[in-house]
C-alpha positions as MATLAB code, in Angstrom:
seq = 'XXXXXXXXXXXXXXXXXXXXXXXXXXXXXXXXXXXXXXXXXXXXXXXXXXXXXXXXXXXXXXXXXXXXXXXXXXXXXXXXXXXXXXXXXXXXXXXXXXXXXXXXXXXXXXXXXXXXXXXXXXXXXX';
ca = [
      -9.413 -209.056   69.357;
      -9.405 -207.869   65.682;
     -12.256 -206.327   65.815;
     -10.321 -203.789   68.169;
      -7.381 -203.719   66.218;
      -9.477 -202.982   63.305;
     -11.226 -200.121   65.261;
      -7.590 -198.688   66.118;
      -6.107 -198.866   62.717;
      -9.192 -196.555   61.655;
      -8.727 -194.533   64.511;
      -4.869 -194.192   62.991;
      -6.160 -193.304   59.850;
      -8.789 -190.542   60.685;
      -5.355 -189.152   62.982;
      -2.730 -189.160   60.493;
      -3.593 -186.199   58.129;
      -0.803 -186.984   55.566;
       0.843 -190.142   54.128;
       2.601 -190.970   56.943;
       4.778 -194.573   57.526;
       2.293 -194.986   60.467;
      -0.475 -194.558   58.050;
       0.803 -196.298   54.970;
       1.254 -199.674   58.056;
      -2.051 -199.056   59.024;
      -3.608 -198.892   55.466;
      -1.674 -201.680   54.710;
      -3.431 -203.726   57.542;
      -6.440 -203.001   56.841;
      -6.150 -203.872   53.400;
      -5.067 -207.675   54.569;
      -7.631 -207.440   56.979;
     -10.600 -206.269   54.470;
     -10.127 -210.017   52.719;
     -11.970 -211.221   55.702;
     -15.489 -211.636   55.832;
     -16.241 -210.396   59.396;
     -13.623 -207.369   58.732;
     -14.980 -206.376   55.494;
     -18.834 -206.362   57.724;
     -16.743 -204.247   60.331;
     -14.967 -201.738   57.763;
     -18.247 -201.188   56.102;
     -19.726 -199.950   59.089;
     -17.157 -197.889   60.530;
     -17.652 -196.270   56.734;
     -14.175 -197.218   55.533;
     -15.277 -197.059   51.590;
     -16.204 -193.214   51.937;
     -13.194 -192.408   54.327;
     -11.030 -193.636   51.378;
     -12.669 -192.523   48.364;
     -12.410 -188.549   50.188;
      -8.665 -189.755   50.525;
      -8.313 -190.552   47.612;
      -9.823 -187.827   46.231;
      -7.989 -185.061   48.514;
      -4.625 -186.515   47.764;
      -4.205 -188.693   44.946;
      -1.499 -186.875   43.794;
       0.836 -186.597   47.000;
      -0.423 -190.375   48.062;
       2.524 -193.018   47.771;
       2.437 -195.981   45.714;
       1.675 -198.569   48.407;
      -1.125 -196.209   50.109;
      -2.428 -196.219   46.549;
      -2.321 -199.416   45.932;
      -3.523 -200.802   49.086;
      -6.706 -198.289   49.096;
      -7.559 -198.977   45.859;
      -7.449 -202.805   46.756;
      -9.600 -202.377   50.122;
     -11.970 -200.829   48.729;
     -12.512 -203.255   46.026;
     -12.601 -206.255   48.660;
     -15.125 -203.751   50.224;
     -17.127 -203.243   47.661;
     -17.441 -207.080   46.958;
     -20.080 -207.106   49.710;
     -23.701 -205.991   49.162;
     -23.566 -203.099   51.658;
     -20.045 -202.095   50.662;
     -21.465 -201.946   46.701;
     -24.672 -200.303   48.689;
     -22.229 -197.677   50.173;
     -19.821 -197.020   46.801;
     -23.733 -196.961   44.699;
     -24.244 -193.930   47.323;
     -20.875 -192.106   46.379;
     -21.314 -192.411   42.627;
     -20.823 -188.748   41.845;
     -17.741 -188.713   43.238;
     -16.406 -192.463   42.897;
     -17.166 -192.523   39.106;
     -15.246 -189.594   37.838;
     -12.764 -190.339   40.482;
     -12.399 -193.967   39.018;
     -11.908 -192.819   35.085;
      -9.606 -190.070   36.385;
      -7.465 -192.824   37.689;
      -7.926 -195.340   34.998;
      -6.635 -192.453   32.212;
      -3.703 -191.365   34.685;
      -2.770 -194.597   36.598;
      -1.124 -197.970   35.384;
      -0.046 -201.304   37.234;
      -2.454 -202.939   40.265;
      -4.437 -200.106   40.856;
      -6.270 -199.786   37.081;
      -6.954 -203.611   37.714;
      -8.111 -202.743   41.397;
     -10.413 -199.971   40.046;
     -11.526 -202.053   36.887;
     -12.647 -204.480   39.480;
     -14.432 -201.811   41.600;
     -16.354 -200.535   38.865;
     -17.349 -203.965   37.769;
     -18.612 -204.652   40.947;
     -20.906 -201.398   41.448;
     -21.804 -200.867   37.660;
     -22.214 -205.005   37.572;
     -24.915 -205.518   40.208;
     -26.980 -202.620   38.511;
     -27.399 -204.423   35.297;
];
């Protein structure tokens, strides 16, 4: 059952080309979901770290606070599993400079959300 859900929500996201209510529930979701060990297996797979890095990326600056927050926080859960490190280690052209663009312009949760992504990914490299 939540695997389908799960598979839905994505399906949500990849529709919803703008920050959206729908999408900011769905994001939202997923980021209670992505606490979950069998989730976080199931979001890595259906590539949920790169889908919102890009969205990240695209839209940081029309992206509301709770989308923010809420990506930035699933994708540290993510990356707290050795493929989801395995799949941010992949993206590190864009995730790094991405990351210190947000630490210089960004305050509240989401610097400690993407302090705690990078020490995840730069951690298990040392």
């Amino acid at each position: 059952m939540t695997g389908l859900l799960i598979k839905r929500l994505v399906q949500i996201l990849k529709k919803e080309t703008s920050d959206t209510l729908v999408r900011q529930y769905a994001v939202g979701v997923l980021q209670k979901f992505s606490l979950r060990n069998t989730a976080q297996i199931q979001l890595i797979e259906l590539d949920m770290a790169e889908r919102l890095i890009n969205t990240i990326r695209t839209e940081y600056q029309t992206l509301g606070d709770y989308s923010l927050e809420c990506s930035f926080a699933m994708l540290m859960n993510l990356s707290l599993r050795t493929k989801g490190k395995e799949k941010l280690e992949e993206m590190h052209a864009v995730l790094i400079p991405l990351l210190k663009g947000v630490l210089l312009s960004s305050g509240g949760q989401v610097v400690i959300y993407t302090i705690g992504i990078l020490f995840s990914v730069i951690g298990s490299r040392v």
